[in-house]
C-alpha positions as CSV (number, residue, x, y, z in Angstrom):
1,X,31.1,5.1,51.3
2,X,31.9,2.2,49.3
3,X,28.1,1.3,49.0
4,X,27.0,5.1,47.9
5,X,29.9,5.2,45.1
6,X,28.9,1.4,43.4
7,X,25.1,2.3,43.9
8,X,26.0,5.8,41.8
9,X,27.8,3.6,39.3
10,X,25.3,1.2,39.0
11,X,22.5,4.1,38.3
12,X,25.1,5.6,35.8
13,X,25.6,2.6,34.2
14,X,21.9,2.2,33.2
15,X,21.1,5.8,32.6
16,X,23.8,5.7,29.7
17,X,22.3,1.7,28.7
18,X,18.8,3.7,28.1
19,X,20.2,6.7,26.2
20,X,19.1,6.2,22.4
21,X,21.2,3.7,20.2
22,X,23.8,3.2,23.7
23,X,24.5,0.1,23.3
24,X,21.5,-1.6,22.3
25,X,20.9,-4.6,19.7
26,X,19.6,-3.4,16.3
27,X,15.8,-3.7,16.1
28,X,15.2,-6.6,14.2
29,X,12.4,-5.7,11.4
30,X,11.0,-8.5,9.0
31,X,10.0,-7.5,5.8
32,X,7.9,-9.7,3.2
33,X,7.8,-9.0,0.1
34,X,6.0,-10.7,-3.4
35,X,9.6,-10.1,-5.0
36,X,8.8,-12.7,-7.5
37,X,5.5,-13.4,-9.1
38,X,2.9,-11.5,-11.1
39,X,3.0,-8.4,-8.3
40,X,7.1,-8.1,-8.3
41,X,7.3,-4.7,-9.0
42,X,4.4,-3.3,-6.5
43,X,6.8,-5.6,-3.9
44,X,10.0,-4.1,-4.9
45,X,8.8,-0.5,-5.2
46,X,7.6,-0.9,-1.2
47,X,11.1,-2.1,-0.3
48,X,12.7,0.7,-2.4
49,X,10.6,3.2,-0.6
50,X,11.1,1.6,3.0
51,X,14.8,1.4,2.4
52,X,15.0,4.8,0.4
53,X,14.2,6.3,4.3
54,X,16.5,4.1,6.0
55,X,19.1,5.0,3.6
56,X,18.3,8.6,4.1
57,X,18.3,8.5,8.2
58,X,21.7,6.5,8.5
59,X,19.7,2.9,9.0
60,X,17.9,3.9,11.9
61,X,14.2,4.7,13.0
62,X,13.3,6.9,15.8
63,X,17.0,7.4,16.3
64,X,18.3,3.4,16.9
65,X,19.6,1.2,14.7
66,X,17.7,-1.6,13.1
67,X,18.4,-4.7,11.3
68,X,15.7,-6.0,8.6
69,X,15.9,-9.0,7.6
70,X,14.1,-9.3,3.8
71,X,11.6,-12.5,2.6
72,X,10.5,-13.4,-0.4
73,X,6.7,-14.6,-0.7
74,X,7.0,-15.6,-4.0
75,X,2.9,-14.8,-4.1
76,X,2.5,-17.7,-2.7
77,X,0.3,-17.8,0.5
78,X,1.9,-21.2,1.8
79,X,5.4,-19.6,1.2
80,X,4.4,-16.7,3.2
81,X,3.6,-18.2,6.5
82,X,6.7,-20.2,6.4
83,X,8.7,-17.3,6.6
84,X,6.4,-15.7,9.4
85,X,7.0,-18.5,11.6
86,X,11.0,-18.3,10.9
87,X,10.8,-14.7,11.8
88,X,9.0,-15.2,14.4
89,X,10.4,-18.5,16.1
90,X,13.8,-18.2,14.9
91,X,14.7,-14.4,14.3
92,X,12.1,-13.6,17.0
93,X,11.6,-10.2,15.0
94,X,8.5,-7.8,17.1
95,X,8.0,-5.9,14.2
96,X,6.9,-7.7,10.1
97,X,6.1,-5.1,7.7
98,X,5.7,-5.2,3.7
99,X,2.7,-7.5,2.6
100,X,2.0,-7.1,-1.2
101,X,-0.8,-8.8,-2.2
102,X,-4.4,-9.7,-0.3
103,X,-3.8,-13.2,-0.8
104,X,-0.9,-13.3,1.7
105,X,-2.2,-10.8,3.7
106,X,-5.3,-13.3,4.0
107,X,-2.4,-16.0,4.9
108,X,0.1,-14.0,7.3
109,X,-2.4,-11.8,9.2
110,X,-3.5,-14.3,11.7
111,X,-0.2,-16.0,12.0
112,X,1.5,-12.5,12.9
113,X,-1.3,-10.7,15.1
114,X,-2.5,-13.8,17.3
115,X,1.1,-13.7,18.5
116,X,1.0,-10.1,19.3
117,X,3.8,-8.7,16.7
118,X,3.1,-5.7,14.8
119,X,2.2,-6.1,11.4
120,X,2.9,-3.1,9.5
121,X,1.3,-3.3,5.8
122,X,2.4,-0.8,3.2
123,X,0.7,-2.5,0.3
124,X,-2.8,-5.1,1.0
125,X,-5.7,-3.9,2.9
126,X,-8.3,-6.3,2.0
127,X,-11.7,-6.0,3.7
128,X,-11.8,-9.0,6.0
129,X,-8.9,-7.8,7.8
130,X,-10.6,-4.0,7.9
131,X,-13.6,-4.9,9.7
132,X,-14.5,-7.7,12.1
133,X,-11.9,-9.3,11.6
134,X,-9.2,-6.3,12.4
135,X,-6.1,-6.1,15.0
136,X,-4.6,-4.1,17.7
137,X,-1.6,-5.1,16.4
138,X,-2.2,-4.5,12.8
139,X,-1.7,-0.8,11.0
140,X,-1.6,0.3,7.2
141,X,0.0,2.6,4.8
142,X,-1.6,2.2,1.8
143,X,-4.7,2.2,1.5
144,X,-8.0,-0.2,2.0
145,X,-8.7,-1.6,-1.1
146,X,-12.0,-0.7,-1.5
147,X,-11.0,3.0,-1.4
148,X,-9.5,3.2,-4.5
149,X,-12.1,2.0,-6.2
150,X,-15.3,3.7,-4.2
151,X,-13.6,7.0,-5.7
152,X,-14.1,6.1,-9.0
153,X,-17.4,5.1,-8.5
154,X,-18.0,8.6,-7.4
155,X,-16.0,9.9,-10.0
156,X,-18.3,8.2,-12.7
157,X,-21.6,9.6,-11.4
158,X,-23.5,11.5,-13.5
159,X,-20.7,11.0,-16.1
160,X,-21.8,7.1,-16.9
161,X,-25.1,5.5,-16.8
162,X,-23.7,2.2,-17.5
163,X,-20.7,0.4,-16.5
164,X,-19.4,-3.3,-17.3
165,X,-16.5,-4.4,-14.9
166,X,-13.8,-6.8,-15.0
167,X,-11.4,-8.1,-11.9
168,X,-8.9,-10.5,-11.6
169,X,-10.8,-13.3,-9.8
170,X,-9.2,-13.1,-5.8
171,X,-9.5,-11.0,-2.6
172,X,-8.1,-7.9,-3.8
173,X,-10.2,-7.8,-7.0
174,X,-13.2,-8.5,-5.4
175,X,-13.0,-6.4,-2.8
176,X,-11.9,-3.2,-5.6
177,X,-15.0,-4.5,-7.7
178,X,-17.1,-4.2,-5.0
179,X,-16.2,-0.4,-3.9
180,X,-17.0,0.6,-7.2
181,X,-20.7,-1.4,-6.8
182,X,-21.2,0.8,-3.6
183,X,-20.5,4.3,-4.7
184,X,-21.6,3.8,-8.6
185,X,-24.7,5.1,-8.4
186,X,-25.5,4.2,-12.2
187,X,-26.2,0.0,-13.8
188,X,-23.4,-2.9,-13.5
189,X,-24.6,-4.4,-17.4
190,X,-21.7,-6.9,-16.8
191,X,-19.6,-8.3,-14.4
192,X,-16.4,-10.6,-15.2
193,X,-13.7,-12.3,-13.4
194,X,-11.1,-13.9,-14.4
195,X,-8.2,-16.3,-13.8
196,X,-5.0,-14.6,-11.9
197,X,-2.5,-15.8,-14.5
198,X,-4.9,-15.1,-17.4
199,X,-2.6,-13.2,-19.9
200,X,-4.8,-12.4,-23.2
201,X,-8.1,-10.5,-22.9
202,X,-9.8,-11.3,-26.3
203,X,-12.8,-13.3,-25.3
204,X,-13.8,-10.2,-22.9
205,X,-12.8,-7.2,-25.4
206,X,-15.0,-9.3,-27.7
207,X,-17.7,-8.9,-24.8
208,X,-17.3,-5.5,-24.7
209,X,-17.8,-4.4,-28.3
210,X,-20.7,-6.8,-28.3
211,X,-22.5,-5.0,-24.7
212,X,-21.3,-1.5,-25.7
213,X,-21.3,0.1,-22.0
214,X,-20.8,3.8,-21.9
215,X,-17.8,2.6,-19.5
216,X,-15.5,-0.2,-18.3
217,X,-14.1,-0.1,-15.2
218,X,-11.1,-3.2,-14.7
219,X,-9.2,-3.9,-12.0
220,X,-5.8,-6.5,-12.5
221,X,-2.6,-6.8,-10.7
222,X,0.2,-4.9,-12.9
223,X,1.5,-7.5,-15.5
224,X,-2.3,-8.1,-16.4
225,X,-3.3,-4.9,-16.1
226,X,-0.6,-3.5,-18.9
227,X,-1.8,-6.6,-20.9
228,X,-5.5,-5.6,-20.6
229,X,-4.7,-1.9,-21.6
230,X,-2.5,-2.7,-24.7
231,X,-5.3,-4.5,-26.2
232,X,-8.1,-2.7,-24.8
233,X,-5.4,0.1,-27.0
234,X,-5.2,-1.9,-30.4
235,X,-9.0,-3.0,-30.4
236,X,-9.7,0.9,-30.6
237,X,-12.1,1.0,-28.1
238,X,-10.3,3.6,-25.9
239,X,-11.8,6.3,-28.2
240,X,-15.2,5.0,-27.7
241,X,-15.6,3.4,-24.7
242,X,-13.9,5.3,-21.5
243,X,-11.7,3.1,-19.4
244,X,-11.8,3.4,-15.6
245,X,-9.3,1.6,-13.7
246,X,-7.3,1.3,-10.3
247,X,-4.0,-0.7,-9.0
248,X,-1.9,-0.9,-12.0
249,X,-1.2,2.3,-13.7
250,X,0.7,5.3,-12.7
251,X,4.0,7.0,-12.7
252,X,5.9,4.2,-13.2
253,X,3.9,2.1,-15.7
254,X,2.6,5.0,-17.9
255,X,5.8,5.4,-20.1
256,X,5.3,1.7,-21.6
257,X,1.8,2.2,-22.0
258,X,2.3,5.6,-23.4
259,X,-0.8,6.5,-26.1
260,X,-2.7,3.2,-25.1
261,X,-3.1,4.4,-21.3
262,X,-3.6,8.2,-22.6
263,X,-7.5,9.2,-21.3
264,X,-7.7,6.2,-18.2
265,X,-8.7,7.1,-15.5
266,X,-7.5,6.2,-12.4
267,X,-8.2,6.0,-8.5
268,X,-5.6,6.1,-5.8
269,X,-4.2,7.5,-2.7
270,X,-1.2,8.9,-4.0
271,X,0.5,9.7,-7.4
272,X,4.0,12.1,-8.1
273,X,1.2,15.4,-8.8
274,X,0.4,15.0,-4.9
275,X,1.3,18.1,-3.6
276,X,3.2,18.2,0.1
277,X,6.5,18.8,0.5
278,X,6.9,15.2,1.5
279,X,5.8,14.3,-1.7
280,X,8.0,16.5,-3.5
281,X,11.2,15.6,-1.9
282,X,10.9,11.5,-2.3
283,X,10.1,12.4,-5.9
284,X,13.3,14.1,-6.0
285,X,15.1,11.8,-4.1
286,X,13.8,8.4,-6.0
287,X,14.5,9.9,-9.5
288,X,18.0,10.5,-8.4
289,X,18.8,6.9,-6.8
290,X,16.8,5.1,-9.3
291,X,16.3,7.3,-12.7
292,X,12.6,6.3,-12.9
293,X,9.3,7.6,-11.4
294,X,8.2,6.5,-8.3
295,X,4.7,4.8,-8.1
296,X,2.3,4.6,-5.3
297,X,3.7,1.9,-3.4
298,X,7.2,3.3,-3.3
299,X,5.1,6.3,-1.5
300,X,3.3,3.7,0.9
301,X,6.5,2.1,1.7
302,X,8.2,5.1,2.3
303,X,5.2,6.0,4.5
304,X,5.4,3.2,7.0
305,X,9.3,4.0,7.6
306,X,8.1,7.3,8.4
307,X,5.5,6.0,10.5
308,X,8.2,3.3,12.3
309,X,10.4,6.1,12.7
310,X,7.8,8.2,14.6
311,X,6.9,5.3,17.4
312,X,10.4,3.9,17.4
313,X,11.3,7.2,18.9
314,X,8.2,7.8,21.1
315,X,8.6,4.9,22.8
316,X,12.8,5.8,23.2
317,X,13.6,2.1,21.3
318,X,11.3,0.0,24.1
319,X,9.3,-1.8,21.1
320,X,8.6,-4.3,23.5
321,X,6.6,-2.5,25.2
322,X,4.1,-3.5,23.4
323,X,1.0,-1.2,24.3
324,X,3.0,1.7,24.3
325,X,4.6,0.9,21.0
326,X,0.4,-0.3,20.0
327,X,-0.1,3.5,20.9
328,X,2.7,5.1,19.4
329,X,1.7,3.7,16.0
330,X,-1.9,4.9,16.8
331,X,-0.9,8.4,16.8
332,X,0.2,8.1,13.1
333,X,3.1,10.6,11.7
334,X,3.6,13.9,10.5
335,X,5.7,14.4,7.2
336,X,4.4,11.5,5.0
337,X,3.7,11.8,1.6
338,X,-0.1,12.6,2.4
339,X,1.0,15.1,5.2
340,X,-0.2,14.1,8.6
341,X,-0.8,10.1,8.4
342,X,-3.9,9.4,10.8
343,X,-5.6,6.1,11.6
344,X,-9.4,5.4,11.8
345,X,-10.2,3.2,14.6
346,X,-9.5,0.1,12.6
347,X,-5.9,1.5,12.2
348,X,-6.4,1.6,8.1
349,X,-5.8,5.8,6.6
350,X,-8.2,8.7,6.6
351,X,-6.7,10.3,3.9
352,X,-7.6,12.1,0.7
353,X,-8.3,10.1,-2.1
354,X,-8.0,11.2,-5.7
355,X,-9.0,10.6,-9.8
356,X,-5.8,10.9,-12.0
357,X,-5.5,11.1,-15.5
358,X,-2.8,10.1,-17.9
359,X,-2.2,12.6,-20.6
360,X,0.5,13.3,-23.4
361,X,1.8,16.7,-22.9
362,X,4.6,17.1,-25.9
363,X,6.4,14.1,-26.2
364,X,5.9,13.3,-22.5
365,X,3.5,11.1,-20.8
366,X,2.2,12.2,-17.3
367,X,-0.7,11.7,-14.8
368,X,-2.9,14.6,-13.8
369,X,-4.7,15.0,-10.9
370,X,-8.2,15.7,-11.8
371,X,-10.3,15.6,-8.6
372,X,-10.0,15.3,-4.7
373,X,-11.6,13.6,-2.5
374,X,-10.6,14.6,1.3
375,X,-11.1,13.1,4.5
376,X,-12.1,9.6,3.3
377,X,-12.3,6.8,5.9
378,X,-13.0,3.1,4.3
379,X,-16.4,1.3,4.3
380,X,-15.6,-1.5,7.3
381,X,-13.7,0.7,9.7
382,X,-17.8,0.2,11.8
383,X,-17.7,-3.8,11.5
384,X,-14.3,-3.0,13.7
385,X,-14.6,-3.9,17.6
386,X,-11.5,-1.7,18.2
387,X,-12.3,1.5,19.5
């Protein structure tokens, strides 16, 4: 009798142990960021959107508790796998999500996936780590960087017969260059790239008044980008020469431009005219908390929460189970800001992309969607080996 009763006890005592959030030890989370450095805001509007869901959901996903434990990259690749080996090692965290720019996702990807923790990126998706050289382990809520710019490239056909381009000269603006290159079915006169930390644009407005394209399509990270419009703005050549751009304005950044960013158009996943209730209600929720307009990577932050949230609870909390947790991720999320979140087989979005405009209406500033792409999967999801 004595043996039956402990043996029920025992069995009691671990059915309540595996009932959601018992007892168990917060999930630990790391999240890295570019907090400081010339893509702060893109890193801070990811963490606002990831923490906007925790917030909203009691500081749990899937149900349990979780503890995240916030880096700073500094947009410094060195920097950033410094703090994926402390998170690893020493706050032996199975889950590292964030990522802002492609340089440190170029840095931390190996690092992270060779050891087999998930690597959730709501900002970079550069093209190495989208093809041949993708991960199991590795998923993304933002976008592939080529997508963004691939839809403009379709966008300008038939409108342009001539383009001249200019990138910030690294990963992510050669990658964004080069999706415009595949789609645009029209002539590249020109093609310039220049230094990160390059702050005037004189010596390539000059360049463009001298080629006279019937376009320009630029791609910089925000600081530059703003910079680049502004005297793109005061040169006059937004009423003759049609800018095309990606990456840098939206929501957020079109109130400081105001008239100078008014006729750009611009490529994305996701701006505030997306229309699905998701979309609607962190709109709602962000202007509340924060009194500003969300942009497109407070939407891809508040993504992969969502998408956390979803396996955290398929797998009941067991993240170290780490194909079923590989698996749960795989079967993306409902209630996004896209709507249903799905993964191609190299775990990067097929989503709609779309072509947004900013316009003055009154004395407000806005972007319009102008046209929708649906369905669109990025150009290396075949190099992948995953199935």
């Amino acid at each position: 009798m004595r043996k039956i009763i402990s043996t029920l006890v025992v069995g009691l005592s671990l059915g309540a142990m595996t009932g959601p959030a018992a007892t168990q030890e917060p999930i630990k989370i790391g999240y890295i960021g570019d907090f400081t450095g010339v893509a702060g805001a893109l890193a801070t509007d990811q963490y606002e959107g990831f923490n906007l869901f925790l917030e909203q959901h009691d500081g749990k996903l899937g149900g349990f508790p979780v503890q995240v434990i916030r880096e700073d990259s500094q947009w410094k690749p060195e920097v950033a796998t410094q703090l994926v080996e402390k998170l690893i090692e020493k706050d032996h965290v199975p889950i590292i999500t964030g990522i802002t720019g492609s340089n440190i996702m170029m840095a931390v990807h190996g690092p992270i996936t060779e050891k087999k923790i998930f690597l959730i990126s709501s900002g970079a998706g550069p093209s190495p780590v989208a093809g041949k050289g993708c991960s199991p382990y590795a998923f993304y809520t933002a976008r592939q960087a080529n997508q963004i710019s691939e839809v403009v490239g379709r966008y300008a056909n038939g409108k342009y017969k001539n383009v001249m381009i200019l990138a910030a000269n690294y990963q992510a603006g050669k990658d964004v260059a080069a999706g415009f290159k595949r789609t645009f079915e029209g002539t590249i006169v020109e093609e310039n790239y220049t230094a990160l930390t390059q702050p005037d644009f004189s010596a390539e407005i000059a360049q463009i008044q001298v080629t006279a394209p019937d376009a320009v399509f630029v791609f910089f990270p925000p600081a530059l980008g703003i910079n680049f419009t502004r005297q793109y703005y005061q040169a006059g050549l937004n009423a003759t020469i049609p800018l095309l751009t990606t990456g840098f304005l939206d929501d957020q950044s079109l109130p400081s431009l105001k008239d100078a960013a008014v006729g750009v158009h611009v490529g994305e996943f996701w701006m505030s005219s997306v229309d699905t209730p998701a979309s609607k209600a962190l709109l709602d929720a962000f202007k509340k908390k924060f009194n500003r307009m969300p942009a497109n990577y407070v939407a891809a932050g508040y993504d992969s929460a969502v998408l956390l949230d979803a396996a955290i609870r398929r797998v009941n909390g067991n993240v170290a189970d780490q194909e079923a947790f590989r698996a749960a991720l795989k079967e993306g999320a409902e209630g996004t800001t896209r709507g249903k979140l799905r993964f191609n087989n190299n775990n990067f979005p097929i989503q709609s992309m779309y072509v947004f405009a900013a316009e003055k209406d009154g004395d407000d500033y806005r972007m319009k969607t102008v046209e929708t792409f649906p369905d669109q999967e990025d150009s290396y999801h075949q190099d992948c080996p995953l199935p």
